[in-house]
N, CA, C and O atoms as a printed pandas DataFrame, in Angstrom:
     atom_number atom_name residue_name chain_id  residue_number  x_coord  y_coord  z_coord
0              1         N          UNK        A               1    5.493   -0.438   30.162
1              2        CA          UNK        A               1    6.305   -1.575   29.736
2              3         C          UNK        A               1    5.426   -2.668   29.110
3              4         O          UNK        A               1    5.910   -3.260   28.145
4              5         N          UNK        A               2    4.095   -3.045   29.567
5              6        CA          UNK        A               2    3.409   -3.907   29.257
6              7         C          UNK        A               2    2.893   -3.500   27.849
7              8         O          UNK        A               2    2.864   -4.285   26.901
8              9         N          UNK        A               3    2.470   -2.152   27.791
9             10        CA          UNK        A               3    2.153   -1.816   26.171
10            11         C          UNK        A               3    3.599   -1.729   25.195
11            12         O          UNK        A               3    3.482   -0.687   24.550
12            13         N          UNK        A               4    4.332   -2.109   24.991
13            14        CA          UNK        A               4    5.677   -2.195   24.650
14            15         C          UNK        A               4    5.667   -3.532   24.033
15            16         O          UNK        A               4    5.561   -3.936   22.875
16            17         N          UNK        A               5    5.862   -4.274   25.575
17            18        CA          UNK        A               5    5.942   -5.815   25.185
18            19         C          UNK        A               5    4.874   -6.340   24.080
19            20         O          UNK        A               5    5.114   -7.044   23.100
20            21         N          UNK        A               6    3.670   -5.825   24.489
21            22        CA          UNK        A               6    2.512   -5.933   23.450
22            23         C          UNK        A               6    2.947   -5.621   22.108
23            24         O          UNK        A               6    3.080   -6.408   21.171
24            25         N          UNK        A               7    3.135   -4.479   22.129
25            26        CA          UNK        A               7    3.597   -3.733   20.486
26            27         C          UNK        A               7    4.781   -4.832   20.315
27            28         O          UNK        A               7    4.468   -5.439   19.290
28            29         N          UNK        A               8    5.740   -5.271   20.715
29            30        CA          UNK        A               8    6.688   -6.418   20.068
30            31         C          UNK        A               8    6.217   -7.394   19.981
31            32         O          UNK        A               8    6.817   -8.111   19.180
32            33         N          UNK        A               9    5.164   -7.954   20.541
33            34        CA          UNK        A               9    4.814   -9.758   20.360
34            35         C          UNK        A               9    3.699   -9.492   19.054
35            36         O          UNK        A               9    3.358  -10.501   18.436
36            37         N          UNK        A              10    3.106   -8.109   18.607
37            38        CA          UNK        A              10    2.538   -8.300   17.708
38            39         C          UNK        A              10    3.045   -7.931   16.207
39            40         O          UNK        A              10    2.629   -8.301   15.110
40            41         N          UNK        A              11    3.941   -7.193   16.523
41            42        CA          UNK        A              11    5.230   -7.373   15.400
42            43         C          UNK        A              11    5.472   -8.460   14.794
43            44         O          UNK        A              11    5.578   -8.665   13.585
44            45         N          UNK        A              12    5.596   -9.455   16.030
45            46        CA          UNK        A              12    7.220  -10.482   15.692
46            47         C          UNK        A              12    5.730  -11.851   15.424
47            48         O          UNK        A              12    5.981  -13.040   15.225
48            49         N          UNK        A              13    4.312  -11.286   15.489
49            50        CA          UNK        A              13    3.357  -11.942   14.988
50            51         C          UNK        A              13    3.049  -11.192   13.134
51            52         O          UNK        A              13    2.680  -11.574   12.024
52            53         N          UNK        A              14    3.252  -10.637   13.446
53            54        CA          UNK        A              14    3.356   -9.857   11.640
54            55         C          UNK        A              14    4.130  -10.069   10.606
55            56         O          UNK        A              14    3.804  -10.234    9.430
56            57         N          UNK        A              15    5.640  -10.055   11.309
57            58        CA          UNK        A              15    6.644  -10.846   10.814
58            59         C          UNK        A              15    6.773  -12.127   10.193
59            60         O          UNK        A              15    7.296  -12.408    9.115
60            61         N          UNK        A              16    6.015  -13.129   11.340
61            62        CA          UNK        A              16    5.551  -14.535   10.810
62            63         C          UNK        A              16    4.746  -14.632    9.762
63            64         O          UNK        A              16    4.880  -15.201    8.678
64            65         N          UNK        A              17    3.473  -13.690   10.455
65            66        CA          UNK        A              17    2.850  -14.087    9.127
66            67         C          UNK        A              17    2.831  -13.376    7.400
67            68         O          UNK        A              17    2.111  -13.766    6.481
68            69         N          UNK        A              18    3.674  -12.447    7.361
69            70        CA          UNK        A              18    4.375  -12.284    6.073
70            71         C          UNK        A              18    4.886  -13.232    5.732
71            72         O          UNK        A              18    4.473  -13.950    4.822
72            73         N          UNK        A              19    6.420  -13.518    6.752
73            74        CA          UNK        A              19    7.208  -14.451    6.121
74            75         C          UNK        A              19    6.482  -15.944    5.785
75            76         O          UNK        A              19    7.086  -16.729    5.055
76            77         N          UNK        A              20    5.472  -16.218    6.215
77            78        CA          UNK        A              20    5.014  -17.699    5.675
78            79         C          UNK        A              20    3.881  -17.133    4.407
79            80         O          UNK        A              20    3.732  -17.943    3.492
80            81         N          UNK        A              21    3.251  -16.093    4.318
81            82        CA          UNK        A              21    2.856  -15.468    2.838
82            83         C          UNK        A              21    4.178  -15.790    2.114
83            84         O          UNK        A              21    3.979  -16.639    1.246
84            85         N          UNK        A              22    5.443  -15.397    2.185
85            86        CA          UNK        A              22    6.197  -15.234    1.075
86            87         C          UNK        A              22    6.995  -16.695    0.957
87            88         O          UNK        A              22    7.837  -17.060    0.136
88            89         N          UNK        A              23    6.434  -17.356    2.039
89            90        CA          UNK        A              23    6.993  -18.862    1.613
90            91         C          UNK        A              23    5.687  -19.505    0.890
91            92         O          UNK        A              23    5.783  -19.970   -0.246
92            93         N          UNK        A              24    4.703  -19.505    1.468
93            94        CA          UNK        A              24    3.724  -19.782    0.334
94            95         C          UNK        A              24    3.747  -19.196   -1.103
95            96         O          UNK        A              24    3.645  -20.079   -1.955
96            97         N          UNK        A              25    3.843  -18.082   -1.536
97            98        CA          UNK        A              25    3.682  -17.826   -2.599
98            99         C          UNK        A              25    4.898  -18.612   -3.504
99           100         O          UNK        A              25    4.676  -19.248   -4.534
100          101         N          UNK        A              26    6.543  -18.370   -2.726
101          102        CA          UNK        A              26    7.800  -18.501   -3.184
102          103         C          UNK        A              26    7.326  -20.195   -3.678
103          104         O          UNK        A              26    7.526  -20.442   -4.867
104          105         N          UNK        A              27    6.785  -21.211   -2.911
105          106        CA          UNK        A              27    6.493  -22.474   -3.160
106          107         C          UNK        A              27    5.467  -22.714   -4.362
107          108         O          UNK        A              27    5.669  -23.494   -5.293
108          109         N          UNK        A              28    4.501  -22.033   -4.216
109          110        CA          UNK        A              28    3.474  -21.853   -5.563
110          111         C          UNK        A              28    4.314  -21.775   -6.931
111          112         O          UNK        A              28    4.478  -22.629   -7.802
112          113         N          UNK        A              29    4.772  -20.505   -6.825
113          114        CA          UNK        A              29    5.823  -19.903   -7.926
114          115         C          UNK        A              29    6.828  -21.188   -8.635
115          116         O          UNK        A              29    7.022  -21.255   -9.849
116          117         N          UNK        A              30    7.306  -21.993   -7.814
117          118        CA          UNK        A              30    8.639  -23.274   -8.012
118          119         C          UNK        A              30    7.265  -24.630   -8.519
119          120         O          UNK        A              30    7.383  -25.432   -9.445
120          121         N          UNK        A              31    6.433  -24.537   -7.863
121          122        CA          UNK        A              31    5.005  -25.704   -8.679
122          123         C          UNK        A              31    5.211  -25.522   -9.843
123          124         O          UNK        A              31    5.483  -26.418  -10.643
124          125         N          UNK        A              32    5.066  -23.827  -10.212
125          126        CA          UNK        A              32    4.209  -23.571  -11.746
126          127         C          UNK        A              32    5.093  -24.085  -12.303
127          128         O          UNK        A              32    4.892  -25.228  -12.712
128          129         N          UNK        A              33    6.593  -23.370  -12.573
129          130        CA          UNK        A              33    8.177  -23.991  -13.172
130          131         C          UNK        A              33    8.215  -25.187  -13.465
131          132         O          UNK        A              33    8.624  -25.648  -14.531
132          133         N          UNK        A              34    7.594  -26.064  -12.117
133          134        CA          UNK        A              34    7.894  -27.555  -12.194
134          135         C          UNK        A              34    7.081  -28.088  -13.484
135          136         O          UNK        A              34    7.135  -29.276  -13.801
């Protein structure tokens, strides 16, 4: 169970840090436009 929980908290740590890659980039991208 403990290697489980592990494998999900480092997911839902992977997750984050994509999703703030694709908010960084998405924000870069709306600069250049500007």
């Amino acid at each position: 169970m403990m290697f489980f929980d592990e494998n999900l908290h480092l997911d839902n740590r992977k997750k984050k840090a994509v999703s703030h890659l694709c908010n960084t980039a998405w924000r870069a991208q709306t600069d250049i436009v500007d």
